[in-house]
Every structure is written in structure tokens, then in C-alpha cells.
C-alpha positions as CSV (number, residue, x, y, z in Angstrom):
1,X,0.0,0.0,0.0
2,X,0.8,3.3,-0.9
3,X,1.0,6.3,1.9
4,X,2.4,9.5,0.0
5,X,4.3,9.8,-3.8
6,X,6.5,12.6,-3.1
7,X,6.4,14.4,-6.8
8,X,10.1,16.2,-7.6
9,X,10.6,19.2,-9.8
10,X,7.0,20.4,-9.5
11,X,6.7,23.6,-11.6
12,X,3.2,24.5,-10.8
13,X,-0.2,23.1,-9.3
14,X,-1.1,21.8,-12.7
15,X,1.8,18.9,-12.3
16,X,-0.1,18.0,-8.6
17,X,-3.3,17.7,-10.7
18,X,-2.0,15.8,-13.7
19,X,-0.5,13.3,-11.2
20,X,-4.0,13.1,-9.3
21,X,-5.8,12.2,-12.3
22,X,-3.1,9.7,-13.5
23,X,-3.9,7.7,-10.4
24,X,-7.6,7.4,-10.9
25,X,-10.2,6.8,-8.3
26,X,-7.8,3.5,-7.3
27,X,-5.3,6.5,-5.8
28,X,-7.8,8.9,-4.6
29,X,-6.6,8.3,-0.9
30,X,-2.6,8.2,-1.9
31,X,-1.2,11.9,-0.6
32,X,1.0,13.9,-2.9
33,X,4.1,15.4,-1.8
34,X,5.5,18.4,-3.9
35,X,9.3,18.3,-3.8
36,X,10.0,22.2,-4.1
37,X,13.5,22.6,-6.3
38,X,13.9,25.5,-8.0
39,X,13.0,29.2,-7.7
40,X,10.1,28.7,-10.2
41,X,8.2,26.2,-7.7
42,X,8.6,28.9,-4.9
43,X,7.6,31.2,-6.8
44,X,4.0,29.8,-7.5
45,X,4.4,27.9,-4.1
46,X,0.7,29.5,-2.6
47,X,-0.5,27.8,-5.9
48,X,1.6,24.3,-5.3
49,X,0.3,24.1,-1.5
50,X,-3.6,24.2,-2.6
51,X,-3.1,20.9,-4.6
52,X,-0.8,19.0,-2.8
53,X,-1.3,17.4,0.5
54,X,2.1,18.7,1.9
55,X,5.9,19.9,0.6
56,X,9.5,19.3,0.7
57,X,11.9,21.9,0.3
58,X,15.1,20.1,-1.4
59,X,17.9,22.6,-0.1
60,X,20.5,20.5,-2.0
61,X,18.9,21.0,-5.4
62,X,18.0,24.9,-4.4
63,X,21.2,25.9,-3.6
64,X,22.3,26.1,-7.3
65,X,19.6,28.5,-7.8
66,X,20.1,30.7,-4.8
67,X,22.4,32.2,-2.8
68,X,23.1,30.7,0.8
69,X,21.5,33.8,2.6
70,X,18.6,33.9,0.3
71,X,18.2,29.9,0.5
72,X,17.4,30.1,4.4
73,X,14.9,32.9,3.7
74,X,13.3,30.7,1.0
């Protein structure tokens, strides 16, 4: 059985819902966790957290994108 799918390099709340419907009513009660990884997916985070049932902020992939102060602020 199936708890959580933890989703990486989610762009935008349309990737949550594409995944959602990929797993058809036989998934309905599988949560999704958006992996944030880039400054794109924080940028439409408010968007992102609507959809998914919870997020992971990947530091080791965000850290190309942003400088260390900025990273903690993120």
C-alpha cells in the first residue's frame, strides 16, 4: 500500500493535478508530496500548497539557484 508519492521538480499546481488524475479513483486516498526545487516552484508555491497534501523543500537542489543567505529565507 501506498501512503504518500513525493512528486520532484514540480513547476506549478497543474503537475499536482495531472498526477492526481493519473492515479484514478484506485489512488484517490494516496497523498502527494510536492518536492520544491527551484525558484520557479517557490515562486508559485501559494499555488503548489492548494493541490498538494504537503511539501519538501530540497535545499541540496535549491542551492544552485540561490544564494546561501537567500536559501534560508526561502
Amino acid at each position: 500500500m501506498v501512503d504518500f508519492i513525493a512528486v520532484p521538480f514540480v513547476a506549478s499546481k497543474a503537475d499536482v493535478l495531472n498526477l492526481r488524475e493519473s492515479l484514478g479513483p484506485t489512488g484517490c486516498n494516496i497523498g502527494i508530496l510536492a518536492k520544491i526545487d527551484t525558484i520557479d516552484a517557490i515562486h508559485q508555491y501559494d499555488e503548489i500548497i492548494t493541490e498538494a497534501d504537503g511539501v519538501i523543500f530540497v535545499r541540496n537542489e535549491l542551492q544552485w539557484e540561490l544564494q546561501a543567505e537567500k536559501l534560508v529565507l526561502a
